[in-house]
Backbone as CSV, one residue per row, in Angstrom:
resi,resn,N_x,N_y,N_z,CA_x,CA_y,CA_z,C_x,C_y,C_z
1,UNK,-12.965,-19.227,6.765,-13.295,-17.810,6.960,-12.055,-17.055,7.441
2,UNK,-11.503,-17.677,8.396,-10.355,-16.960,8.936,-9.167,-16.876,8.053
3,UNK,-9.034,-17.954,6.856,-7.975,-17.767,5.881,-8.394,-16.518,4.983
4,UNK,-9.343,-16.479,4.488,-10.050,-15.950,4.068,-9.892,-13.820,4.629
5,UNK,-9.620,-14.034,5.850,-9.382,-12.595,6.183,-7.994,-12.234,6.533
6,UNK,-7.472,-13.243,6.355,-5.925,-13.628,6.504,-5.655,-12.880,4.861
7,UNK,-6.083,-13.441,3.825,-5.396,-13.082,2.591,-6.101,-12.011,2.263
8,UNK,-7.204,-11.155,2.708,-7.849,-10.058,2.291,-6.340,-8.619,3.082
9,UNK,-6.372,-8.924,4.408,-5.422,-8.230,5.042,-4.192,-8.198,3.971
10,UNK,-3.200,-9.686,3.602,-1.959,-9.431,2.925,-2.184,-8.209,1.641
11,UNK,-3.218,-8.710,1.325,-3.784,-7.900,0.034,-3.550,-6.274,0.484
12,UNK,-4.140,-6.139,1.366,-4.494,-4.703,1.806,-3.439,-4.159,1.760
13,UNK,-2.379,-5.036,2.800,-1.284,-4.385,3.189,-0.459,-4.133,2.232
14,UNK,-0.375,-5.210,1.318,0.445,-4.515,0.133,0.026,-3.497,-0.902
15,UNK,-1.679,-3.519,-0.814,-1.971,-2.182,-1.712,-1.799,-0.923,-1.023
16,UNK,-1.554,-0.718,-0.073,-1.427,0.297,1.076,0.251,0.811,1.052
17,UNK,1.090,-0.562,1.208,2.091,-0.254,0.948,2.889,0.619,-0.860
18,UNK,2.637,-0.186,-1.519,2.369,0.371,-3.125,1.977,1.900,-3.059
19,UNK,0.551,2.149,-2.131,0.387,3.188,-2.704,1.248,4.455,-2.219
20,UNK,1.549,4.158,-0.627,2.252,4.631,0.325,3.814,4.673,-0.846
21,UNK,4.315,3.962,-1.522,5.455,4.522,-2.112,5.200,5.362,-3.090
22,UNK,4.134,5.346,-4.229,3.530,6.253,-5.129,3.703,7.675,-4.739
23,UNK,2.833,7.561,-3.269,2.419,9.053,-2.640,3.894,9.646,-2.267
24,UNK,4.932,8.612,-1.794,6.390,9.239,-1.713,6.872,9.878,-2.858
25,UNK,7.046,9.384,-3.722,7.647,9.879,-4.946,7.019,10.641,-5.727
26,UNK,5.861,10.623,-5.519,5.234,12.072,-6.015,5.717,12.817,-5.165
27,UNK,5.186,13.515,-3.680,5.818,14.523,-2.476,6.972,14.614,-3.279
28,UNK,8.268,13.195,-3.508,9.602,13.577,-3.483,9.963,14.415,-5.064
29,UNK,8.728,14.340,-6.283,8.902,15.001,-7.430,8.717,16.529,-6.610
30,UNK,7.539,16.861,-6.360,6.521,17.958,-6.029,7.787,18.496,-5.565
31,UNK,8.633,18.188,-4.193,9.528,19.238,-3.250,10.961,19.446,-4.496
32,UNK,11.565,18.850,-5.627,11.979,19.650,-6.125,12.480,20.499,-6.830
């Protein structure tokens, strides 16, 4: 169970991260 929420988290964090650069580079198109 605990591995189990161990690899749900890595998951997260890297879809979070991914999207977190997306949302940059859009802002960084949008400003100019």
């Amino acid at each position: 169970m605990d591995f189990h929420n161990r690899f749900d988290n890595q998951l997260n964090i890297r879809i979070n991260f991914y999207k977190n650069k997306q949302n940059i580079s859009v802002n960084a198109n949008i400003k100019k």
